[in-house]
N, C-alpha and C positions, 0 to 999 in steps of 0.2 A: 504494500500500500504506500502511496505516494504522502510526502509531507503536504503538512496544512499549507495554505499562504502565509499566516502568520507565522508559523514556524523557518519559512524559506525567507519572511523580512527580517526574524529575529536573527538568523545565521550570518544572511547578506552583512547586518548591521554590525553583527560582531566581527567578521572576515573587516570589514571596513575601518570599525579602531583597532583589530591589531597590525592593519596594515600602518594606518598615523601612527602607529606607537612606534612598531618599526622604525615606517621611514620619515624618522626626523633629519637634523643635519648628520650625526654622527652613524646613523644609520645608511643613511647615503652614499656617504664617502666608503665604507665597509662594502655594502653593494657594488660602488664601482672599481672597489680596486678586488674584489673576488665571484666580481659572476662570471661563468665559465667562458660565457659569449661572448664576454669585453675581455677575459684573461689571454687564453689560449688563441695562437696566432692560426692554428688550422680551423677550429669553431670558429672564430672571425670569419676565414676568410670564406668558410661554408655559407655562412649570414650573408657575407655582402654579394654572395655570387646569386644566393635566393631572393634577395634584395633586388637585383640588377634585372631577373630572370622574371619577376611580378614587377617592375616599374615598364621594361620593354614591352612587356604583354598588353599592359594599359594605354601603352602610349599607341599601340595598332588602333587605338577607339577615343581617341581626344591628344588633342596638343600638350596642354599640359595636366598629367594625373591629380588627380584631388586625393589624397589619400588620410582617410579617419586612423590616430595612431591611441586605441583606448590601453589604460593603462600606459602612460609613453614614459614614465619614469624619468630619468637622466638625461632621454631621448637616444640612444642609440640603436633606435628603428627612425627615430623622426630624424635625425641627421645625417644617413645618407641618401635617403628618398629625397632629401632639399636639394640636399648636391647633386643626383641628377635631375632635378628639375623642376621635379615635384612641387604643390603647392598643400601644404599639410598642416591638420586639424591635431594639434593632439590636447588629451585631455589624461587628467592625473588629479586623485584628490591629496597626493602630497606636494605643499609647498614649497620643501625642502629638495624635493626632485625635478620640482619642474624650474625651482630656482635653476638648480645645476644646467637644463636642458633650454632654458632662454640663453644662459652664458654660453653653452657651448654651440648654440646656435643664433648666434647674434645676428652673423651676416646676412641670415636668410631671412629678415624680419617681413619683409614685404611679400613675401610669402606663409607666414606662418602664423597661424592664431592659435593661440595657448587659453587652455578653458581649464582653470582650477572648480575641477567640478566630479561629482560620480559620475561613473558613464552612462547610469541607465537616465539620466537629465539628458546627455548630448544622445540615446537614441532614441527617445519620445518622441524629437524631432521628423519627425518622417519626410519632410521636404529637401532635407539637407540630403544629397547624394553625392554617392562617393564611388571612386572607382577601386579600388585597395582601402579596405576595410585589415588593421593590423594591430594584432596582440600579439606582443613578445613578452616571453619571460611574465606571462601574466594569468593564461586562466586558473592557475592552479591555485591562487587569489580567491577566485569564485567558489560558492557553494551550489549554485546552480550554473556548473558553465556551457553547457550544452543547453540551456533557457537564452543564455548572452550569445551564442553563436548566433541562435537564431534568430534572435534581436538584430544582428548585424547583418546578416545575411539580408533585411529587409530596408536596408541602408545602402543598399550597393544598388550601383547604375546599371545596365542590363553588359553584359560582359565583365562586371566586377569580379573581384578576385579577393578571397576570404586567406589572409596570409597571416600563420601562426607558428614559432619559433621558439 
């Protein structure tokens, strides 16, 4: 038998302050100097080649891709989708991480909007479409993640691409 709703907002809520509790600043910085995906120079370069392989696939169906980054952390999905081209949403409800991810993505400003928010706010939305819909290093954050898939999945422009990492 499946959980209640209230049971699935009470999880959501608690998945959501241990994540602030987590990722404050010192949290952060611990994150970015040992996630495997920012450590290891073969996981990098596996990232940015799936990276490379879901921004060309988008660009076959618009100029420049719109790409949703939920959970964007530090942004190391949201910074090299900028660099090639991309124009990208991300969203994070920690301050402390999207602090890191405004600085390290300074130069893309006019491309980039930054939503200190939960993601189920940015996918209520349903006008806002996107071609690359992207969680990295993120659903296992979720108690219900295969509910936020499908949330996403309904965010994406027709050829979108649901890219998880």
């Amino acid at each position: 038998m499946g959980k209640s709703p209230e049971m699935n907002q009470a999880a959501s809520q608690m998945a959501v302050l241990a994540n602030l509790a987590e990722f404050d600043h010192e949290g952060t910085v611990r994150y970015i100097e040992g996630a495997p995906h920012l450590k290891h120079p073969r996981l990098r370069a596996l990232y940015v080649s799936l990276v490379l392989r879901a921004f060309n696939t988008a660009k076959q169906f618009t100029h420049v891709p719109r790409v949703l980054d939920i959970g964007a952390g530090e942004g190391s999905a949201t910074l090299p989708f900028l660099e090639l081209g991309a124009s990208v949403t991300a969203v994070d409800i920690s301050e402390s991480q999207l602090a890191a991810l405004v600085e390290r993505c300074s130069r893309f400003r006019d491309r980039l909007e930054v939503r200190h928010e939960d993601f189920s706010e940015t996918l209520r939305c349903k006008e806002d479409r996107y071609d690359v819909v992207v969680m990295n290093s993120f659903l296992h954050h979720v108690p219900d993640y295969m509910g936020l898939i499908h949330e996403a999945i309904l965010v994406l422009r027709p050829n979108g691409l649901f890219f998880s990492f």
